[in-house]
ZAMARGU-4260 file (C-alpha; in steps of 0.2 Angstrom, whole numbers, plus 5000, padded with zeros to 4 digits):
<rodrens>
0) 5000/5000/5000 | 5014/5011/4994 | 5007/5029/4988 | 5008/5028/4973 | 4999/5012/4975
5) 4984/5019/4985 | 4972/5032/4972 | 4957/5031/4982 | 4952/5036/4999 | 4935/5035/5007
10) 4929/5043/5022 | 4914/5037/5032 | 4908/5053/5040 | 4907/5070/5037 | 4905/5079/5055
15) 4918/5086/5064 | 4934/5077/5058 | 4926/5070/5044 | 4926/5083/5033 | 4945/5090/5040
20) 4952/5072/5037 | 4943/5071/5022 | 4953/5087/5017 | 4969/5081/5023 | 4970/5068/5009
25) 4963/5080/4997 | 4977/5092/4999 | 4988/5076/4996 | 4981/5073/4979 | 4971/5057/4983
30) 4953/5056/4974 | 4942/5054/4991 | 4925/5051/4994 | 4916/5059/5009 | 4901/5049/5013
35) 4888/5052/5027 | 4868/5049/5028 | 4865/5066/5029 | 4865/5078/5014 | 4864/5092/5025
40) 4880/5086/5035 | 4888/5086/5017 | 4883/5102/5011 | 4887/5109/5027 | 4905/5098/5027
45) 4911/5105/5009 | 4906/5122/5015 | 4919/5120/5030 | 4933/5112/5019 | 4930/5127/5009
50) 4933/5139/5023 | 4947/5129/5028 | 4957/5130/5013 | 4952/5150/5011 | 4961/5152/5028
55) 4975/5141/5024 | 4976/5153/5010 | 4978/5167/5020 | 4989/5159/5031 | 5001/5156/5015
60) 5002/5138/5016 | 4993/5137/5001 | 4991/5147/4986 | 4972/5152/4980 | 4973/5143/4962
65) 4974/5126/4972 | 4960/5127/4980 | 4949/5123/4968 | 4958/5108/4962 | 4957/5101/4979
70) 4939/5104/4981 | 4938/5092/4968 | 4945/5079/4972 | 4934/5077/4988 | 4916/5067/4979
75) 4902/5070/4995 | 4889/5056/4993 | 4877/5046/5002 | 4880/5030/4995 | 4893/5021/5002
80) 4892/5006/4995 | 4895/5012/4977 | 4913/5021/4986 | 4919/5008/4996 | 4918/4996/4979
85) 4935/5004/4974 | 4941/5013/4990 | 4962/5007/4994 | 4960/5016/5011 | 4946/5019/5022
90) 4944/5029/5037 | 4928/5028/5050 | 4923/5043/5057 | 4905/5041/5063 | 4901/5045/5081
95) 4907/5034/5096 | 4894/5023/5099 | 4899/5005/5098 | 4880/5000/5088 | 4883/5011/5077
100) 4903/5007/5072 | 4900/4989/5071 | 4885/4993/5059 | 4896/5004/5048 | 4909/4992/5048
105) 4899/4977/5040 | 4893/4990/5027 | 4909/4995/5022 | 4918/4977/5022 | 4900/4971/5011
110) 4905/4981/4998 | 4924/4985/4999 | 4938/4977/4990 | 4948/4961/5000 | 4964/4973/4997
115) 4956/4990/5004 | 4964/4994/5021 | 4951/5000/5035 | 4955/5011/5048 | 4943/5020/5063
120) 4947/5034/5072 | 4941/5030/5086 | 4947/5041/5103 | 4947/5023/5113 | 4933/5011/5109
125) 4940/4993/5107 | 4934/4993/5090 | 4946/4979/5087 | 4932/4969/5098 | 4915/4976/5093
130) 4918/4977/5074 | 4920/4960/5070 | 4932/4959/5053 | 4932/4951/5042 | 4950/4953/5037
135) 4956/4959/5055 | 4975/4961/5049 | 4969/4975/5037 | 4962/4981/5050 | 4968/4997/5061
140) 4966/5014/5072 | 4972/5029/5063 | 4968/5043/5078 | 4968/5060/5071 | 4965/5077/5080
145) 4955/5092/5077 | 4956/5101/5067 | 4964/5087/5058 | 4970/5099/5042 | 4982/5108/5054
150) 4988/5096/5068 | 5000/5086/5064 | 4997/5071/5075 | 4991/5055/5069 | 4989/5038/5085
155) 4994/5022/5074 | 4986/5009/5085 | 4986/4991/5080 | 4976/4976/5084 | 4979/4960/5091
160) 4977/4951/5070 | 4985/4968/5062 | 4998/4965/5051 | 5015/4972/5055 | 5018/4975/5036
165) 5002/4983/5035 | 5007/4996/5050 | 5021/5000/5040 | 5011/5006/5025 | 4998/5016/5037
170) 5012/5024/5045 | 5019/5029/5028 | 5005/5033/5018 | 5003/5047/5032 | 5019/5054/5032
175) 5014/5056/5013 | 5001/5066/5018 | 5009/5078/5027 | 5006/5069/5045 | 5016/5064/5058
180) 5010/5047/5066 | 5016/5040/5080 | 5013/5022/5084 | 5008/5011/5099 | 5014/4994/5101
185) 4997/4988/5104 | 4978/4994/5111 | 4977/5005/5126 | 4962/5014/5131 | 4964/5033/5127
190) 4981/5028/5119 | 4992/5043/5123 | 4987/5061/5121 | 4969/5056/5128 | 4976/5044/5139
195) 4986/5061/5149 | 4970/5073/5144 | 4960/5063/5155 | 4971/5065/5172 | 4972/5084/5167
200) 4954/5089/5165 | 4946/5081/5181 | 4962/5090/5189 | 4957/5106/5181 | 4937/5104/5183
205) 4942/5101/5203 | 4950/5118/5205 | 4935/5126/5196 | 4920/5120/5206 | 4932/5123/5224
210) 4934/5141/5219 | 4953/5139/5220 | 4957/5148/5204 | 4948/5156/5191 | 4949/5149/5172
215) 4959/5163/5167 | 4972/5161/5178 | 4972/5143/5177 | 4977/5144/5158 | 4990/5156/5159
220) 4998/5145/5173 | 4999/5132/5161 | 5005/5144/5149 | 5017/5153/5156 | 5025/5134/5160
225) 5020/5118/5155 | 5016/5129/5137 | 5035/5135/5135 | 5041/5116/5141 | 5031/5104/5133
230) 5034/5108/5114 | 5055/5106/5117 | 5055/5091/5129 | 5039/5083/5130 | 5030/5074/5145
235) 5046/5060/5147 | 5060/5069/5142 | 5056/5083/5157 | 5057/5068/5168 | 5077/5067/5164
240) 5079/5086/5168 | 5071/5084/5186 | 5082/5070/5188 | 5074/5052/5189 | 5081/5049/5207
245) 5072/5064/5214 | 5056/5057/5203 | 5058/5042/5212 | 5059/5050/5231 | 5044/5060/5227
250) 5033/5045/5223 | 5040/5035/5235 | 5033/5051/5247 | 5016/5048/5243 | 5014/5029/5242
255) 5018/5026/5223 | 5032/5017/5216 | 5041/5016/5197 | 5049/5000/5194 | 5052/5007/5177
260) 5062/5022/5184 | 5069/5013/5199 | 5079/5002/5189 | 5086/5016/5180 | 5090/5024/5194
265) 5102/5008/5201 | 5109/5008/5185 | 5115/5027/5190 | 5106/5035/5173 | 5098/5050/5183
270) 5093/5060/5166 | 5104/5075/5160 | 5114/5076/5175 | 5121/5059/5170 | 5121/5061/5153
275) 5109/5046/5152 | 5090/5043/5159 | 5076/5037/5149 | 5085/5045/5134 | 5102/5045/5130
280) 5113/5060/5128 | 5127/5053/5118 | 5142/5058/5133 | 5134/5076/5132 | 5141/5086/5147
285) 5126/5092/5158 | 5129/5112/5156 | 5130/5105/5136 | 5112/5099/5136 | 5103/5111/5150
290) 5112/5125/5136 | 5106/5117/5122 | 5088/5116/5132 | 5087/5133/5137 | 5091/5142/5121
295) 5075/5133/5114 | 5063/5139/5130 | 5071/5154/5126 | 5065/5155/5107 | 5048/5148/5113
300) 5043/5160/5125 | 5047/5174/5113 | 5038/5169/5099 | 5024/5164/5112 | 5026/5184/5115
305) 5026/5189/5098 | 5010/5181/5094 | 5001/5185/5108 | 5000/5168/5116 | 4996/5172/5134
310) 4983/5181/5129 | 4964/5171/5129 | 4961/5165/5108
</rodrens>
């Protein structure tokens, strides 16, 4: 399932991320079907990809004359057995009701092609379980997020019968399309973003309904910190930089332990100060790696300044 392998695309939905996935692969120069049982949704979904592209336009990522050709590429329809026939990739994007999905997914196996490659984007389901394939090692979780047309993040998550080689393709048909997918070695509730997403936003409703700080200030807290951090070193990597073995004595201080970082920590990798933690800093000198650190939080928070990040959107 090379590109230049894969012509056709189909997206099952046009809601939300329908339409902006649907788009995605349209920018690429696939020829992809948009499908949903709702002409309204269609009309309303090539209304929006419309917009999209006029702002991406303004934006400069794309010039105006290629907008048209895109817009036509992308086929809305109703009849989704008559684009799954000869569909080489196809995406689910109905909502997240089990019934529903499993319904979708007998549709879309009647009609398509033993070759065509079917994906969901499910946020967690265990679709693996409720869909039932036919042909379960073309089958796989292609996660996008919204708006899918700008973010670049794609969750690659495999079932228990999907084919390694098959992974493979995914993951490169989507750098093709101007993604970047990550992959998890198997299914996990949430997978990653979500998986994290979930802690935070009980966190954040708590301080909310207790009064302890108003919405505002909780989002330039975050902003002013975890905002300049996070895009140079992550969720992990900031663990090397507070140093594994102080990780490991503040868990141990409120009952929780790390057999992942404790090992590491008998092994004397404490993170940057060590030159090796969960990553390794190739003999790197610490003041060589908290330099090389800090000259990109400095970048960060200025252009955070220059385009007026602190501010509310």
């Amino acid at each position: 399932m090379e590109q230049k392998q894969v012509k056709k695309m189909l997206v099952v939905g046009a809601g939300v991320m329908g339409h902006s996935i649907a788009q995605v692969f349209a920018n690429a120069g696939f020829s992809v079907g948009l499908v949903d049982v709702d002409q309204k949704v269609l009309d309303r979904a090539m209304g929006l990809i419309d917009s999209n592209l006029n702002t991406l336009v303004d934006y400069g990522k794309i010039s105006s004359d290629e907008v048209p050709p895109i817009l036509s590429r992308i086929t809305p329809t109703t009849d989704l057995s008559r684009m799954a026939g000869d569909a080489d990739f196809i995406v689910e994007v109905v909502p997240e009701n089990p019934e529903l999905k499993k319904k979708v997914f007998s549709q879309i196996e009647a009609s398509c092609s033993s070759e065509a490659v079917i994906a969901s984007n499910t946020s967690g389901l265990d679709i693996f379980s409720i869909a039932e394939a036919k042909r379960p090692e073309r089958f796989i979780i292609t996660h996008f997020f919204a708006p899918a047309h700008i973010i670049p993040l794609v969750e690659v998550v495999p079932g228990p019968k999907t084919s390694p080689q098959i992974v493979s393709r995914v993951m490169e048909l989507l750098k093709k399309s101007g993604k970047s997918p990550v992959q998890l070695k198997e299914f996990v509730p949430s997978f990653i973003v979500n998986r994290l997403q979930n802690v935070i936003g009980p966190a954040v409703m708590e301080m909310l309904e207790n009064g302890w700080a108003n919405p505002e200030d909780i989002d330039r807290a975050v902003k002013l910190s975890l905002g300049i951090r996070l895009p140079i070193v992550g969720v992990v990597q900031t663990a090397d930089f507070n140093g594994l073995d102080t990780i490991c004595e503040i868990f141990r201080g409120i009952g929780k332990e790390s057999v992942f970082l404790e090992e590491l920590v008998k092994q004397g990798y404490l993170g940057a100060k060590t030159s090796k933690g969960i990553y390794d800093y190739g003999g790197r000198s610490e003041a060589e790696i908290l330099k090389k650190r800090d000259m990109l939080f400095l970048k960060m928070l200025d252009y955070m300044k220059e385009i007026n990040a602190f501010d509310p959107v």
